[in-house]
N, C-alpha and C positions, 0 to 999 in steps of 0.2 A: 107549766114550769114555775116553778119556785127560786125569788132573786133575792139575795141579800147586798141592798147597795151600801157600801163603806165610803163612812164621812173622809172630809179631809184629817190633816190632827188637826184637834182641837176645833174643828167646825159643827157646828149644833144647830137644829130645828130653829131654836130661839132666836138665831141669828139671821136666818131664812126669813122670819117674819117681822123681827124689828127693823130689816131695811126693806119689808115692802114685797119680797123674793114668794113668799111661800109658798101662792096662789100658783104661779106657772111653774114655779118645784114641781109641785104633788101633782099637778094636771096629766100630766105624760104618764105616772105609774096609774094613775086612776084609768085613764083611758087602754093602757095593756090590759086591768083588771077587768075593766067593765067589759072589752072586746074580745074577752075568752084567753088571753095569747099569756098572762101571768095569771096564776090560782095565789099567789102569796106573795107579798113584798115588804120585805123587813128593812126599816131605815137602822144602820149600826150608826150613831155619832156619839158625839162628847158632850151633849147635856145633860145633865144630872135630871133636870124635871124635865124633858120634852116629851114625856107620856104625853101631859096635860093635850100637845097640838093634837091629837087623835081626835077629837071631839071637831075636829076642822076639817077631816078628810068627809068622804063623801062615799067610802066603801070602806069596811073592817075590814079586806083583805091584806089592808097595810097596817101592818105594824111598826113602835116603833120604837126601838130598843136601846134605854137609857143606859149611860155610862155612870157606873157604882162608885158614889158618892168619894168614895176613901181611896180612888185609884187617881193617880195624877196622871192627866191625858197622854204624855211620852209614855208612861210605862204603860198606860193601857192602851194602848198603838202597836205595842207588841203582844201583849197580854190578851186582846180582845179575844181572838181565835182559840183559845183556852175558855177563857171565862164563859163566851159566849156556843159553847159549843153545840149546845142543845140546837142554837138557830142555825149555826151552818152544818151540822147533821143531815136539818129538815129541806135545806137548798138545796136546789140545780147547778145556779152561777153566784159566783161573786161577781160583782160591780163595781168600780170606780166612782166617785164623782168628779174627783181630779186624779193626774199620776200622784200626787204627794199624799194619797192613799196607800201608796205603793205598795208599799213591804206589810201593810196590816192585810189588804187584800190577797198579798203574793201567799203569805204565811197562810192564813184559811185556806184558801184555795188546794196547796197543796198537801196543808196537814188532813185535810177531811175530805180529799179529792173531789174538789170541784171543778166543773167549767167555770175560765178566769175569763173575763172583759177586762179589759186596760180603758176607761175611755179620761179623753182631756177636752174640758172646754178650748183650752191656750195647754199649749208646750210649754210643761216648767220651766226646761233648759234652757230654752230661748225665751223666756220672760225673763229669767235671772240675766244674761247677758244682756239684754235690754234696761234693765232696771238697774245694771253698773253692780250688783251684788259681788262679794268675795268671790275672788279664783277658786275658795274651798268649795263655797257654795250651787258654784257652779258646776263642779267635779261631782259632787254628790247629787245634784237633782239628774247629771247625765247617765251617772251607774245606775238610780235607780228606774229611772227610765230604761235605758237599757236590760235592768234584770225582769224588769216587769212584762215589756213588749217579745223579750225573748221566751218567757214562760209562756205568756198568756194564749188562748186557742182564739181569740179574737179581740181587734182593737177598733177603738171609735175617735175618728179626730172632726172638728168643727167643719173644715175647711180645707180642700185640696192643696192649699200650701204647705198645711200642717203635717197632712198625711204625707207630703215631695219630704219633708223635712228630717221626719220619725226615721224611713223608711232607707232613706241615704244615709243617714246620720248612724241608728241603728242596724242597717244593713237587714231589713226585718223585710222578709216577703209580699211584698204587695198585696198580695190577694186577700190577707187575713185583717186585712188593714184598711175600715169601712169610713167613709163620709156621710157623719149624721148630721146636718145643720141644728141648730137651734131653731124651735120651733115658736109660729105666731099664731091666736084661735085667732081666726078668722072670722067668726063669727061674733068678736066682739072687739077686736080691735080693728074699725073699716071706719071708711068717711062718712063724716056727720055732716049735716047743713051747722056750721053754727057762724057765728059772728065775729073774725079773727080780728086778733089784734093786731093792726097794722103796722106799728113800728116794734113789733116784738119777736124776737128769735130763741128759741126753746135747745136746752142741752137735757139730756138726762144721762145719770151716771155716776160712778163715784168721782169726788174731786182729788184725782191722786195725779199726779207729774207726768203718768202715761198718756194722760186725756189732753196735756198741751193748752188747758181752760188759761194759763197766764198769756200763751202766746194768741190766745182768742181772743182776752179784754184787748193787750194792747190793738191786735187786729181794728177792735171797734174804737177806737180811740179818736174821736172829732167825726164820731156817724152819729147821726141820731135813732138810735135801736136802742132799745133796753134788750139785757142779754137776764133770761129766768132760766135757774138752777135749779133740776131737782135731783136731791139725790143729799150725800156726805163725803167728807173725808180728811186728808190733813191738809188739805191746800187751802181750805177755806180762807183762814184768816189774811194769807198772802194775798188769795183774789181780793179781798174785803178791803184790803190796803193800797195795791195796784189801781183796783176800780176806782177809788177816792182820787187817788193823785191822778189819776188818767181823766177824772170826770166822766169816765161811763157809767152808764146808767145799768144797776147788776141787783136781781133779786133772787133771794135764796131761797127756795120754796120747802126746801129739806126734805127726806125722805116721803114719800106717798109709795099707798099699794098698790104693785101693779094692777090690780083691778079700778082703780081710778085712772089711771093713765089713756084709757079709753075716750072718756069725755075730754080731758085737760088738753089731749094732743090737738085733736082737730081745731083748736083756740089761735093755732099760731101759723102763718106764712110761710115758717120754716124754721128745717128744725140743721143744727149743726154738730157734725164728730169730728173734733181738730185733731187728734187723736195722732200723738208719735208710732205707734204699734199696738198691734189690735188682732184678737181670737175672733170669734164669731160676736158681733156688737146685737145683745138682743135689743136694746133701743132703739137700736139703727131701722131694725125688721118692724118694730113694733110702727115707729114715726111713716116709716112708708104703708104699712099694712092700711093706717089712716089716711092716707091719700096726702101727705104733706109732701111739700117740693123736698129735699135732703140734701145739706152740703156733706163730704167727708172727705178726709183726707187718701192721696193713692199709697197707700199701705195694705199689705197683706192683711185681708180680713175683712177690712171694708173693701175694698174694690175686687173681690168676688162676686159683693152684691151688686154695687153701684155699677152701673156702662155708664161714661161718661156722653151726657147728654142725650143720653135715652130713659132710662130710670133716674136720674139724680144725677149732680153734677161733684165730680174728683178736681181739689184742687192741692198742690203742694202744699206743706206743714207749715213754711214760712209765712211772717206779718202781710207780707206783698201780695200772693197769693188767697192766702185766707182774704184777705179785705177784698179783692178782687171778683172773688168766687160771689162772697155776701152781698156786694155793690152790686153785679149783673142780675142775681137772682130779685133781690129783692125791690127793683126799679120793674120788672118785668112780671106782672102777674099772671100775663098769657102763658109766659116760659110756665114759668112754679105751677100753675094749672094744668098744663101736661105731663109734665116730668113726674106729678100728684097719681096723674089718671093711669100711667105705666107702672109706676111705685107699685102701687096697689093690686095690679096684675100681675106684677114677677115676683109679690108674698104667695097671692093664691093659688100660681102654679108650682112654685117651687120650695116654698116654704108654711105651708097650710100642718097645722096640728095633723091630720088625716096622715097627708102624706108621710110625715116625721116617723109616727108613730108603726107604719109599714117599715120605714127603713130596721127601728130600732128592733123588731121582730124578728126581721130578716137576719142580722147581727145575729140572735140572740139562739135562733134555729144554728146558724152555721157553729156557733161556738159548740152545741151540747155535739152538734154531729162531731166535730173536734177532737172532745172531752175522752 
């Protein structure tokens, strides 16, 4: 089969790989290619250069199909499925990367009858209510969601909360309506022997108000931990200022590729997601895949993964909690050593590339029979 995945608006290659992304992007269509299950995979986004990343991938079967220089990304959001018609001629399915693909994928799909995918890392609808966005805003990401999941022959959501959500909310049939996790290789993010550092607690992630990193410094506020940030975003400056007046100890490591994060994790005691609301955390997968103990908060998404005090430990959002959570765990090396050794057993059963790459298949059979 042949897949044309559509970007978000205005989401591009380039941006995949300046924060680090690219590497476990491409991994999953490379591994459909190489395992027989896609003959062709066209990336549709908004870079004007992102030919150039082809030179990155690891099979020509992916292509990756630039957005023309002189089109402004709204109007080529509607435009694509015109412009680009030659490639969705040559497809089976359209793809999503997010719903806020929506209407570029809806409109292909139907103009050039395709089998549709709707798939969402996170529910726009419910990140926009979460994130206090406009009542407009919020109307429009629920129609389009709604136009999308009602067309489409098959949808993909992170996390069984997401799919309770779609499904109720939408009134959309279950059955058409698949649970793909976020997937971790396993064979290269697992525990290393290395030499942790003892008073240090590791975040990865973007630094945006979702992630609760303000209500994490104060958490650490009169412990002795240094809290290492890897990752961007707009909150920076605020933690930078927080952490001063608070006297924590806070380093900013700033974006790294996910193909470093391999080495870098197994360096630390433990790793933390304070985290107000949350899709599928692939940090979260990655930090355990490595055998690190994992605090997170009990929010939808993370505590899918997390059983509290079996795999990793669930603590409320709050300063009191948070501090409580990091105080137990990190006084306790024998806990963090087991909570490590489970971690890393409920990636490789249930979250292993291998397996991911079956579900997405499986999805992608049921859509053409659909179609």
């Amino acid at each position: 089969m042949r897949i044309s995945l559509v970007f978000d608006l205005g989401g591009t290659v380039d941006e995949w790989y300046s924060k680090g992304l690219f590497d476990r992007e491409k991994r999953i269509f490379e591994e459909l290619v190489n395992r027989g299950h896609a003959s062709k995979v066209y990336w549709l986004g908004y870079g004007v250069g992102d030919q150039r990343f082809e030179r990155y991938l690891e099979t020509d079967k992916i292509r990756i199909i630039p957005r023309p220089f002189n089109h402004p990304p709204l109007l080529y959001s509607f435009s694509m499925p015109l412009i680009q018609s030659r490639v969705f001629q040559k497809t089976d399915i359209v793809r999503t990367v997010q719903i806020s693909a929506g209407w570029t994928a809806l409109l292909a799909a139907k103009f050039h009858r395709k089998a549709l995918i709707a798939r969402s890392g996170y529910t726009w609808s419910l990140f926009a209510q979460h994130r206090n966005h406009s009542e407009r805003l919020d109307i429009f990401a629920s129609l389009i969601e709604r136009l999308l999941y009602k067309a489409c022959h098959a949808a993909i959501t992170s996390t069984s909360a997401q799919r309770n959500y779609v499904t109720k909310r939408h009134n959309i049939e279950r059955e058409k309506v698949f649970v793909v996790p976020n997937y971790v290789d396993t064979d290269i993010f697992k525990p290393l022997k290395k030499e942790q550092y003892a008073n240090r607690i590791v975040f990865v992630g973007r630094l945006e108000k979702q992630k609760n990193l303000q209500g994490l410094v104060q958490a650490l506020a009169g412990l002795d931990y240094q809290l290492d940030i890897y990752g961007s975003g707009s909150e920076r400056d605020n933690l930078e200022t927080m952490a001063r007046r608070l006297n924590v100890r806070i380093h900013f490591a700033g974006n790294v590729a996910n193909t470093r994060l391999p080495e870098i994790l197994p360096k630390y005691p433990l790793f933390v997601l304070p985290s107000l609301y949350e899709g599928m955390p692939k940090s979260l997968l990655e930090a355990m895949a490595c055998g690190l103990a994992v605090l997170g908060t009990d929010v939808p998404g993370t505590n899918e993964i997390i059983t509290h005090r079996e795999n990793g430990w669930l603590v409320g959002s709050d300063l009191a909690s948070l501090r409580a959570g990091i105080q137990n765990l990190m006084k306790d090396e024998r806990l963090r050593r087991c909570l490590g050794r489970k971690a890393t057993q409920c990636i490789r059963e249930k979250y292993s590339l291998d397996s991911v790459v079956e579900m997405e298949r499986r999805v992608y059979e049921y859509a053409m029979k659909r179609a």
